[in-house]
TORVO-986742 format. One record per residue (C-alpha): residue in one letter; x, y, z. Coordinates in steps of 0.5 Angstrom, whole numbers, plus 2048, in hexadecimal, padded with zeros to 3 digits. Example, Ala and Ser with C-alpha at 12.3 -4.5 7.8 and 13.67 -1.06 7.14 Angstrom:
residues 2
@aa:A, x:819, y:7F7, z:810 .
@aa:S, x:81B, y:7FE, z:80E .
//
This chain:
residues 427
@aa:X, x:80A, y:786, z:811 .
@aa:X, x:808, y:78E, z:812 .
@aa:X, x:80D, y:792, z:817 .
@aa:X, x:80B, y:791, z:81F .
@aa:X, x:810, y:797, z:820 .
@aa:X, x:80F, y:79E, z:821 .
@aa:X, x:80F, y:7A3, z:81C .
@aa:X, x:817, y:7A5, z:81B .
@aa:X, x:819, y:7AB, z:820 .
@aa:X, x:813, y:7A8, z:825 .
@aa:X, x:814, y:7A4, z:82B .
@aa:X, x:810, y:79F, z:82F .
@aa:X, x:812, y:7A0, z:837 .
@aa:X, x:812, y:79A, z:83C .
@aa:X, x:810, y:79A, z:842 .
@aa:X, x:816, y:79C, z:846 .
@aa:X, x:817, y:7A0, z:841 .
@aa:X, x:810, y:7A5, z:840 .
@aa:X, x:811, y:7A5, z:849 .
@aa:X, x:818, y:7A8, z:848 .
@aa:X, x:816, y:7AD, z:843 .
@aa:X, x:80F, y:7AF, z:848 .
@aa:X, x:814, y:7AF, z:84E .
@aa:X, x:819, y:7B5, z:84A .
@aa:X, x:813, y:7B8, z:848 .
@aa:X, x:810, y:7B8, z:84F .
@aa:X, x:816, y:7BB, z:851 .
@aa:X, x:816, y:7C0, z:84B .
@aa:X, x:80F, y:7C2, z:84D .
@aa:X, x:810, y:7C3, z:854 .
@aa:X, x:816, y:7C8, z:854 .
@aa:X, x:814, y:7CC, z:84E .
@aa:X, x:80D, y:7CE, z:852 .
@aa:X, x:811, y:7CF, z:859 .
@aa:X, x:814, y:7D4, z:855 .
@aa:X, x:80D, y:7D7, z:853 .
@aa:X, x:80C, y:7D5, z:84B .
@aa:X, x:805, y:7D2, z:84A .
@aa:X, x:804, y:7CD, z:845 .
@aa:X, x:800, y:7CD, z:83F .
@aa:X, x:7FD, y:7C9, z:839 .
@aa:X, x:7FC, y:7CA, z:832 .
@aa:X, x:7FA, y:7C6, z:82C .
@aa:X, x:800, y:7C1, z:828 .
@aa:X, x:7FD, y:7C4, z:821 .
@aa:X, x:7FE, y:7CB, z:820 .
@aa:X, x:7FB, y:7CF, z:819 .
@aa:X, x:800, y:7CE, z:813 .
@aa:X, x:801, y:7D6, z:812 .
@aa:X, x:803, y:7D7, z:819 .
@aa:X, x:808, y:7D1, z:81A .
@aa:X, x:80B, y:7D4, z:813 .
@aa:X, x:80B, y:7DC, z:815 .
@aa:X, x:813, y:7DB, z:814 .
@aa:X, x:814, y:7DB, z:81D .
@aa:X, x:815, y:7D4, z:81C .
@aa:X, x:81C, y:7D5, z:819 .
@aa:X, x:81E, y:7CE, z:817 .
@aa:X, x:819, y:7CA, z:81B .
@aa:X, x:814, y:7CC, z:816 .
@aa:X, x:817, y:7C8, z:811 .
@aa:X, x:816, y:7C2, z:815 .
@aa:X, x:80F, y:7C3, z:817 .
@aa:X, x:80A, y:7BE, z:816 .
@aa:X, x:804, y:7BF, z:812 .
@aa:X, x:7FD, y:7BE, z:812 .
@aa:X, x:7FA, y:7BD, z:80B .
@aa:X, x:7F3, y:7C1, z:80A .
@aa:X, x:7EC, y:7BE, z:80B .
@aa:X, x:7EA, y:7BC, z:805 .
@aa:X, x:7EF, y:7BB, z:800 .
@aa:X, x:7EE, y:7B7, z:7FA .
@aa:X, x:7F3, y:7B3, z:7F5 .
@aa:X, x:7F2, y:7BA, z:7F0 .
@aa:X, x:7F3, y:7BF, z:7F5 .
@aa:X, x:7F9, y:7BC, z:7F9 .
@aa:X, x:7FD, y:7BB, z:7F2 .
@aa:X, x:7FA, y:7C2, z:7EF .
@aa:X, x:7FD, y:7C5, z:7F6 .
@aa:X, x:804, y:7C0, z:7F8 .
@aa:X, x:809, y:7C7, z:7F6 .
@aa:X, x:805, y:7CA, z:7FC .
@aa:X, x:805, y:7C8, z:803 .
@aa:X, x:801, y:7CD, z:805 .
@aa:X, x:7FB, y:7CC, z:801 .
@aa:X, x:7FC, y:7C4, z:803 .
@aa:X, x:7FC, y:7C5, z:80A .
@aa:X, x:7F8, y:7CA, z:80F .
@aa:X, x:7FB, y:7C7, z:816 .
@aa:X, x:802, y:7C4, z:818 .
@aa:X, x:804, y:7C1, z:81F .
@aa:X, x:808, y:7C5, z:823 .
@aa:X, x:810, y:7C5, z:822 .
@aa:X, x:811, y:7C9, z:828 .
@aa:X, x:80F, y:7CC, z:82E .
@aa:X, x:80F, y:7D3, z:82D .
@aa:X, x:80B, y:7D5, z:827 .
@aa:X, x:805, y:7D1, z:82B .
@aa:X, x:806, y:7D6, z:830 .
@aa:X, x:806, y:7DD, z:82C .
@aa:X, x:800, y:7DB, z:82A .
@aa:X, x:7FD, y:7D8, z:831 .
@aa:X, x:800, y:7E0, z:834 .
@aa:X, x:7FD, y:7E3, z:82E .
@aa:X, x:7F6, y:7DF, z:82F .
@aa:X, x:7F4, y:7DF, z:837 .
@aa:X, x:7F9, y:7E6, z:838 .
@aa:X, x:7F3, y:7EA, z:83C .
@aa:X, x:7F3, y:7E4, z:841 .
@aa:X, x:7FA, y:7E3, z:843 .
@aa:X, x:7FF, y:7E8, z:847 .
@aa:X, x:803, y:7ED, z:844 .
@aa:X, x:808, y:7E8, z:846 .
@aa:X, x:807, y:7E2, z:844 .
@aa:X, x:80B, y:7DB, z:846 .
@aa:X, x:809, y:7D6, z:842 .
@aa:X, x:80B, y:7CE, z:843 .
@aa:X, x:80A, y:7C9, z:83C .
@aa:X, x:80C, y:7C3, z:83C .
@aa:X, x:809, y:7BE, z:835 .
@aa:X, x:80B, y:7BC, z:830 .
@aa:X, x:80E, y:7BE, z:829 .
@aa:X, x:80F, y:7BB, z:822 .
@aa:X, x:815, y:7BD, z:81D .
@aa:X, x:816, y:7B9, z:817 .
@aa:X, x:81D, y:7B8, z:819 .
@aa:X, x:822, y:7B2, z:815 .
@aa:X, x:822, y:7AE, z:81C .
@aa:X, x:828, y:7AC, z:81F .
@aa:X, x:82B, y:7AB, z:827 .
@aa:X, x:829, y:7B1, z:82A .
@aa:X, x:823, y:7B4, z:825 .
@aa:X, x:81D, y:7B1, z:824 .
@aa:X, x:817, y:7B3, z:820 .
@aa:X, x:812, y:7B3, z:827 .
@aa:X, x:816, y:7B6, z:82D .
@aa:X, x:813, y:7BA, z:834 .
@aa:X, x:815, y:7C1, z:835 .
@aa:X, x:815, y:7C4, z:83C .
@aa:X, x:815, y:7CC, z:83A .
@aa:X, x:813, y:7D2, z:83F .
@aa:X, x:812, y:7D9, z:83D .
@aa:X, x:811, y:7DF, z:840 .
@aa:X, x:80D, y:7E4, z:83B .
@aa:X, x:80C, y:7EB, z:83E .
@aa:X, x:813, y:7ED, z:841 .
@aa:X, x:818, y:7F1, z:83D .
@aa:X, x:81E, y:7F1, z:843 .
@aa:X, x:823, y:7EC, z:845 .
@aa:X, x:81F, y:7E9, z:84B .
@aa:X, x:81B, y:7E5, z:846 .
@aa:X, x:822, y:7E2, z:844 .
@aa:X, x:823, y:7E1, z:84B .
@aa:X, x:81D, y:7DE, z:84D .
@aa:X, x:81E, y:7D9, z:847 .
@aa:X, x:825, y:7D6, z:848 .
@aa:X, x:824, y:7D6, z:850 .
@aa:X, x:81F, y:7D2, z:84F .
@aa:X, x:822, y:7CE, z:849 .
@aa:X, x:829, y:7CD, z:84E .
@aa:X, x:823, y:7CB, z:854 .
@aa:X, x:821, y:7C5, z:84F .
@aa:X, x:828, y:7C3, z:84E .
@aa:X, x:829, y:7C2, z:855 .
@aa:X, x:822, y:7BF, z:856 .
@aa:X, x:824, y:7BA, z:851 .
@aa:X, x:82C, y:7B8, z:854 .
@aa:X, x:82F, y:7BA, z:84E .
@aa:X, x:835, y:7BD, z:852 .
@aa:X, x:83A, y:7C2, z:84D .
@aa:X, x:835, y:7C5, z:847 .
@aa:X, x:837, y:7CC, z:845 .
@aa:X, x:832, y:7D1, z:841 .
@aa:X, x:836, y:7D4, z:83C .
@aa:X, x:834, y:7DC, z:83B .
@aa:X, x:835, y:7E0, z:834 .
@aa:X, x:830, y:7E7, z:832 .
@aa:X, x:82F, y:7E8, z:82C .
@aa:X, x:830, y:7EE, z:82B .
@aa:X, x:837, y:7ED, z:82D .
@aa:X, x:838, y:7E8, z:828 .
@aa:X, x:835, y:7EE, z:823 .
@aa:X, x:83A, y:7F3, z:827 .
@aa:X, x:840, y:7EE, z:826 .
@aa:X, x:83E, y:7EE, z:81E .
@aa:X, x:83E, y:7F4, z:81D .
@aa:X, x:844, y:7F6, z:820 .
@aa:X, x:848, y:7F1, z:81C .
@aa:X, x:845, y:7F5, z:815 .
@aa:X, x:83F, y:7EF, z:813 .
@aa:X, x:83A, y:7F2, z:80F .
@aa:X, x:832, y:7F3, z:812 .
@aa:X, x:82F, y:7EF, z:80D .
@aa:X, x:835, y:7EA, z:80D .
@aa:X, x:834, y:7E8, z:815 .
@aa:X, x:82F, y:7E3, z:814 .
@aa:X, x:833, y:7DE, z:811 .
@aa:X, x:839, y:7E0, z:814 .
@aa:X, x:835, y:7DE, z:81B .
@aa:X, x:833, y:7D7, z:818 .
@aa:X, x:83B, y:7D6, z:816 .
@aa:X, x:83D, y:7D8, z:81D .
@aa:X, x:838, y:7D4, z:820 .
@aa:X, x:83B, y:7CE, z:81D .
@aa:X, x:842, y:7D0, z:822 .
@aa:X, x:841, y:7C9, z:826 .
@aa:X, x:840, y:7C5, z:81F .
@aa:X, x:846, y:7C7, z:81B .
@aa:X, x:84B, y:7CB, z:81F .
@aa:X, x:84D, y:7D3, z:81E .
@aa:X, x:851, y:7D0, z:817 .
@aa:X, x:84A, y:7CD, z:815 .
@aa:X, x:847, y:7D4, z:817 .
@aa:X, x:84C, y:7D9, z:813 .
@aa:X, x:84C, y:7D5, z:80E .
@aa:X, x:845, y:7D4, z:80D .
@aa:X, x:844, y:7DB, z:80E .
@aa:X, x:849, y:7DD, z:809 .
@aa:X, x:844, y:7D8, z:804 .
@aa:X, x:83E, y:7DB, z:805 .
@aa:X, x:842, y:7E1, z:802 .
@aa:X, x:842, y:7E6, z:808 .
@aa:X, x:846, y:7EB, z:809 .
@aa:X, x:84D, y:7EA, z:809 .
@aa:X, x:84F, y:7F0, z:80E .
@aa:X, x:84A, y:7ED, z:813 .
@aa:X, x:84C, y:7E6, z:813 .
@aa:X, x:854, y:7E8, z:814 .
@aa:X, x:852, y:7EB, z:81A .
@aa:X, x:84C, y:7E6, z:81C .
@aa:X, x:851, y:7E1, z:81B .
@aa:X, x:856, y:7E5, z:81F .
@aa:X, x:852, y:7E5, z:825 .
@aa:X, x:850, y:7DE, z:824 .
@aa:X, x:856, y:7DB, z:826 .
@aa:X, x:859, y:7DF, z:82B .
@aa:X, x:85A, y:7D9, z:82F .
@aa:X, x:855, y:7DC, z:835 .
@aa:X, x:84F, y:7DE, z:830 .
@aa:X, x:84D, y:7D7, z:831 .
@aa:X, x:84D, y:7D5, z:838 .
@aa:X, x:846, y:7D5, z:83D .
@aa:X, x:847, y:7DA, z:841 .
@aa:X, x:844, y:7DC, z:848 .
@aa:X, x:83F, y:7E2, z:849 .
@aa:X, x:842, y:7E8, z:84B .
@aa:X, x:843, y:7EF, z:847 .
@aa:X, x:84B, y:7ED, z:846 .
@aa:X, x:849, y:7E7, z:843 .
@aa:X, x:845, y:7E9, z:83E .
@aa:X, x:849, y:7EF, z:83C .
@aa:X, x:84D, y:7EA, z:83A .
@aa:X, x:84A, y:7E6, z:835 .
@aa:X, x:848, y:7EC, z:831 .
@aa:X, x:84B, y:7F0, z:82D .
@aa:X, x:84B, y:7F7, z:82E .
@aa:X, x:845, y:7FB, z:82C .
@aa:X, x:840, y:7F7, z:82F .
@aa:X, x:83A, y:7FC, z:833 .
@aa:X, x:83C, y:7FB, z:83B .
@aa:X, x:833, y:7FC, z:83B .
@aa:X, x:834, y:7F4, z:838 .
@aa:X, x:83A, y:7F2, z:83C .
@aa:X, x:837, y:7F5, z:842 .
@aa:X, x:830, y:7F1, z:841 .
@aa:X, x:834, y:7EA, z:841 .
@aa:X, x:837, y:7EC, z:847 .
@aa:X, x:831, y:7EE, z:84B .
@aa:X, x:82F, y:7E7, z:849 .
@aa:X, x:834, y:7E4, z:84C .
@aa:X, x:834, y:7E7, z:853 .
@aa:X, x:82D, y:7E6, z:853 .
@aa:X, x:82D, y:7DF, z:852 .
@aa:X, x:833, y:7DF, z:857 .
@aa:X, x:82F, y:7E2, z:85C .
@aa:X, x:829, y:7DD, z:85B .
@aa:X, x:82D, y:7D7, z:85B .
@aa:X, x:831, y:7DA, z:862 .
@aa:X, x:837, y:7D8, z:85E .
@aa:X, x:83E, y:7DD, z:85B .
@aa:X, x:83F, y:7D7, z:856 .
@aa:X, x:839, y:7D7, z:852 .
@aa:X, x:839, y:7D2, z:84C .
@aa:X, x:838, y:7D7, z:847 .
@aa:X, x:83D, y:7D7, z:842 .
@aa:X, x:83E, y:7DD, z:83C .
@aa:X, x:83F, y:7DA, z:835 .
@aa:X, x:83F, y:7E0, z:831 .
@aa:X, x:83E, y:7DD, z:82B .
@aa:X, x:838, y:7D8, z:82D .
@aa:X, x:832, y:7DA, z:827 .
@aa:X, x:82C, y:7D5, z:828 .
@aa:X, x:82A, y:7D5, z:821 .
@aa:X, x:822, y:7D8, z:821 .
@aa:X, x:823, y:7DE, z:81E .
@aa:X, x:81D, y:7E0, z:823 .
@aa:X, x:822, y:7E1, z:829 .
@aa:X, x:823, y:7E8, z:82A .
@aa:X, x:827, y:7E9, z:831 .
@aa:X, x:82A, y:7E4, z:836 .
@aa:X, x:82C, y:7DD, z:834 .
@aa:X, x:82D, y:7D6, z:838 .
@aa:X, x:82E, y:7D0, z:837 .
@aa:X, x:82F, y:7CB, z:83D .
@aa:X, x:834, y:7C5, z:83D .
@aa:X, x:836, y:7BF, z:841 .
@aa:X, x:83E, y:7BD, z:841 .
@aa:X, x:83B, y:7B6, z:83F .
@aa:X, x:839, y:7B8, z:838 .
@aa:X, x:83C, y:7BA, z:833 .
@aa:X, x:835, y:7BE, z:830 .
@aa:X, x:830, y:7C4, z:833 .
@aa:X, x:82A, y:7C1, z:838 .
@aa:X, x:827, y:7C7, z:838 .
@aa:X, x:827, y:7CF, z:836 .
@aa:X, x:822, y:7D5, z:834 .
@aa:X, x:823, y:7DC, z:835 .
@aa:X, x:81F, y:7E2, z:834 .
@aa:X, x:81A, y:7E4, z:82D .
@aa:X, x:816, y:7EA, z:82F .
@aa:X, x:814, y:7EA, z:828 .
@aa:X, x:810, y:7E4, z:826 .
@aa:X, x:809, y:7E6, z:82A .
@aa:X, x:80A, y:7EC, z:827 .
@aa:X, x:808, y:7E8, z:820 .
@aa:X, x:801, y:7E7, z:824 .
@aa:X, x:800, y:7ED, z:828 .
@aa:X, x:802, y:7F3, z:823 .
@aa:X, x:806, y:7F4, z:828 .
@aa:X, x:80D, y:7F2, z:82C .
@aa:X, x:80D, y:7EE, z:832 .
@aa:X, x:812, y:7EC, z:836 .
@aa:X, x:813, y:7E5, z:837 .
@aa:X, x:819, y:7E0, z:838 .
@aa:X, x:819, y:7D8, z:839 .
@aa:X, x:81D, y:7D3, z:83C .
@aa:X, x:81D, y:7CB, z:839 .
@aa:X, x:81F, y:7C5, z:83C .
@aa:X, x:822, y:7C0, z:837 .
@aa:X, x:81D, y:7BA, z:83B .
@aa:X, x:820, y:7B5, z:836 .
@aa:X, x:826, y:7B5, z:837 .
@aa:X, x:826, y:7B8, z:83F .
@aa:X, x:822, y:7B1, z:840 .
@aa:X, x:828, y:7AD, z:83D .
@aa:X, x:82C, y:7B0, z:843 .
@aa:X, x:827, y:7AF, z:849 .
@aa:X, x:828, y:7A8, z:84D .
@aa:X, x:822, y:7A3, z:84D .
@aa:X, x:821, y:7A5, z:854 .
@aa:X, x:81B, y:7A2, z:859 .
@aa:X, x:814, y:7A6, z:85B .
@aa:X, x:816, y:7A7, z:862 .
@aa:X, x:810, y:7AA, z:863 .
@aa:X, x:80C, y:7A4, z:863 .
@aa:X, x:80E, y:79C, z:864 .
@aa:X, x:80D, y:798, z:85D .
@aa:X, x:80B, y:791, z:85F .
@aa:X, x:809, y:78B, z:85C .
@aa:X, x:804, y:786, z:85D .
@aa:X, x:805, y:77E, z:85C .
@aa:X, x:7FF, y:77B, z:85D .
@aa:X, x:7FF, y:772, z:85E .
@aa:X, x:7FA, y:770, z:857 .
@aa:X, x:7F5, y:76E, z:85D .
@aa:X, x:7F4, y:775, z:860 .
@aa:X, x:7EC, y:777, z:85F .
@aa:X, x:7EB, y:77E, z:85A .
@aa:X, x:7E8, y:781, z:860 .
@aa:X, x:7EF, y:781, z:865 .
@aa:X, x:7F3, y:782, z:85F .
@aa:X, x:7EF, y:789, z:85E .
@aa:X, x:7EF, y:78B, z:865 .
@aa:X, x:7F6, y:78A, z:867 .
@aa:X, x:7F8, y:78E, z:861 .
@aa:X, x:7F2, y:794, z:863 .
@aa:X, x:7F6, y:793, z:86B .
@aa:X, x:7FD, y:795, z:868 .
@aa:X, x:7FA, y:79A, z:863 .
@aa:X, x:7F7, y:79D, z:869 .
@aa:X, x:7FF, y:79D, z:86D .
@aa:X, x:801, y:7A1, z:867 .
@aa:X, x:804, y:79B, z:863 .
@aa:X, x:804, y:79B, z:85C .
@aa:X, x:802, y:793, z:85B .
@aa:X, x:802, y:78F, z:855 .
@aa:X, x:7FF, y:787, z:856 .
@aa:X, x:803, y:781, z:853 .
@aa:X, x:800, y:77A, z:853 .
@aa:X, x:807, y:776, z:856 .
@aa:X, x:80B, y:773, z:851 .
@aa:X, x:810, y:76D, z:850 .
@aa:X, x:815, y:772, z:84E .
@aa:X, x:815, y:776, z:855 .
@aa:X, x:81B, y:779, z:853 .
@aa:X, x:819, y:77B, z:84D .
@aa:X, x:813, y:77F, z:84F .
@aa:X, x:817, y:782, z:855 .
@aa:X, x:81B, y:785, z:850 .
@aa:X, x:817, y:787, z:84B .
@aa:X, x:813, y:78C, z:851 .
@aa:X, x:819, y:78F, z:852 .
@aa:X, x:81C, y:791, z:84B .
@aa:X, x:815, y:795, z:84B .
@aa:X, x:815, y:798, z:852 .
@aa:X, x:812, y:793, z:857 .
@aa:X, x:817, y:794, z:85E .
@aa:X, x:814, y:78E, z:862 .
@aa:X, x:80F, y:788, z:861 .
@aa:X, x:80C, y:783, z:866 .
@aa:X, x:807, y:77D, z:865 .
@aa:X, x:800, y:77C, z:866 .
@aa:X, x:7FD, y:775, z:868 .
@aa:X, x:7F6, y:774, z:86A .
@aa:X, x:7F3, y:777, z:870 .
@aa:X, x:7F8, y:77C, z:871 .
@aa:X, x:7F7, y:782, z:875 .
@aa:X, x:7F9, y:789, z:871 .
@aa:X, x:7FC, y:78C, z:877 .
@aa:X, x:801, y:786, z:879 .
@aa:X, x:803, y:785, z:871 .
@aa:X, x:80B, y:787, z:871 .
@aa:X, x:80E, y:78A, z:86B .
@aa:X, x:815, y:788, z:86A .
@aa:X, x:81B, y:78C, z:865 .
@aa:X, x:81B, y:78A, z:85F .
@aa:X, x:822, y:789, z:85C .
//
């Protein structure tokens, strides 16, 4: 007997489940846009080369791709070594290139400063496990067109807004440059061309320790002068503490020899936050060796966490050299990406408290015509209505409207009047 799953990495949602995850949605949507983002839609395919222009990073191994019209049995076994003379479209693997391209394409009918909401799936051909599927909704906003730390500003007060929206008390955004990261480098005595690798290891600091760090720097045959001295400073017991914004603090998880301009732009940021939020104690937390590993990241970093996991629920940062591939010239751009996955795991089931959500239980002997006329009466009140035929199991049915997320019921007999129908709490 065939499957009846789901390909791996995919899901099915239940009711209940489908109106939790609109609920968050909506509640993502809502804030985002008080916050002056618009949102746009793009195509689930994109053309093969541009998915695959090396501003994908690893992602770009993970992309789906869609074989070429036309293909025969010769043709595809005279190609199988080359992806690129099989394929000419792959779906999206992130939310980010899609966007390049859309601000490349409709740039004459956008602001200088552009906003953008998206908020879609995306598919990578992950190996699935808890956590990582092969389908997954990205909820991304980006500003293109604006080189100054307002931009980041705008992205992590609305992004902090939307933690609150939700009731998720106690997430904190973790913040790094990239420049001081390559400052730090160079200070220890790491090579330029040696800098890449020794980013990717150290991206792994959470996963195997500061020994796993030095050692696997040391395996990868850097400079030995340099990984002493990043050793060092690695495990000073201080180096690894999150530390509230603030000019001291920062300082402080440096090494000497990093530029007061990039200290300075971190802190700028913390205060403005600040500010928005009317708050001293921002939940901003320097990490001075956060990476994020695209390589396409060229400035601030952020990774949003929550005390309740262990993994990151969201992050982003800015990468104003990625439209520029389109264009032929650089544009400013820098993002911000809500895990929505995760985030909904965290997000209690809730109720629409926008509207009742009333079931009606009608006697078998109740004529269609009533029935459907009572049903139009709630829904005119602004009820949401679904009709039940009474059943023996009465407790059965009841519970079965409440797990997807009807509040009330109430029974209908033959010539009842609509108006005097009283809807009662389920549960």
């Amino acid at each position: 007997m065939p499957s009846v799953n789901p390909p791996r990495g995919m899901r099915d949602f239940l009711p209940a489940d489908k109106a939790r995850r609109e609920r968050v949605l909506a509640v993502i949507r809502d804030r985002y846009r008080a916050h002056g983002f618009d949102e746009i839609e793009t195509p689930v395919v994109e053309d093969y080369e541009r998915l695959h222009a090396g501003i994908g990073g690893d992602n770009e191994k993970l992309a789906f791709n869609v074989l070429r019209r036309g293909l025969d049995a010769e043709s595809i076994r005279d190609a199988a070594a080359d992806p690129a003379a099989l394929s000419d479209l792959g779906l999206r693997y992130d939310l980010t290139v899609p966007l390049a391209r859309f601000y490349a394409t409709n740039r004459a009918q956008l602001p200088s400063v552009f906003r953008a909401i998206q908020i879609a799936p995306v598919w990578r051909a992950e190996r699935p496990q808890k956590g990582r599927y092969r389908q997954f909704v990205q909820c991304d906003i980006d500003i293109i067109g604006d080189a100054t730390p307002r931009a980041e500003v705008e992205l992590l007060t609305a992004s902090l807004d939307v933690l609150d929206a939700l009731g998720l008390e106690g997430g904190t955004i973790r913040i790094n440059d990239r420049r001081a990261l390559d400052a730090m480098l160079a200070v220890f005595g790491f090579a330029d061309t040696d800098r890449a690798g020794v980013l990717i290891t150290i991206d792994k600091l959470d996963k195997i320790g500061p020994a796993g760090v030095v050692a696997e720097l040391r395996e990868r045959g850097a400079d030995e002068s340099a990984v002493a001295a990043f050793e060092t400073f690695l495990t000073r017991p201080q180096t690894r503490e999150y530390l509230p914004f603030g000019e001291a603090q920062i300082r402080k998880a440096l090494p000497e020899g990093v530029s007061h301009d990039i200290v300075a732009h971190l802190v700028g940021i913390g205060e403005a936050v600040a500010a928005a939020r009317g708050e001293v104690d921002v939940p901003l937390h320097f990490d001075p060796f956060l990476v994020r590993g695209m390589g396409y990241y060229t400035g601030t970093i952020y990774e949003l966490a929550h005390p309740s996991v262990t993994y990151s629920l969201g992050g982003g940062g800015r990468y104003d050299g990625m439209i520029g591939r389109f264009l032929g010239q650089d544009v400013p751009a820098v993002g911000f990406s809500i895990g929505f996955e995760r985030i909904v795991d965290l997000v209690g089931a809730g109720e629409d408290a926008a509207s009742a959500a009333v079931v009606l239980i009608a006697d078998r002997d109740v004529p269609l015509a009533e029935l459907a006329a009572h049903k139009a009466f709630f829904v005119g009140q602004g009820a949401r209505v679904r009709l039940e035929q009474r059943t023996k199991n009465l407790k059965g049915l009841l519970e079965r409207s409440a797990a997807d997320g009807y509040t009330s019921f109430a029974t209908v007999s033959v010539g009842a009047e609509s108006a005097s129908i009283e809807p009662r709490p389920l549960g």
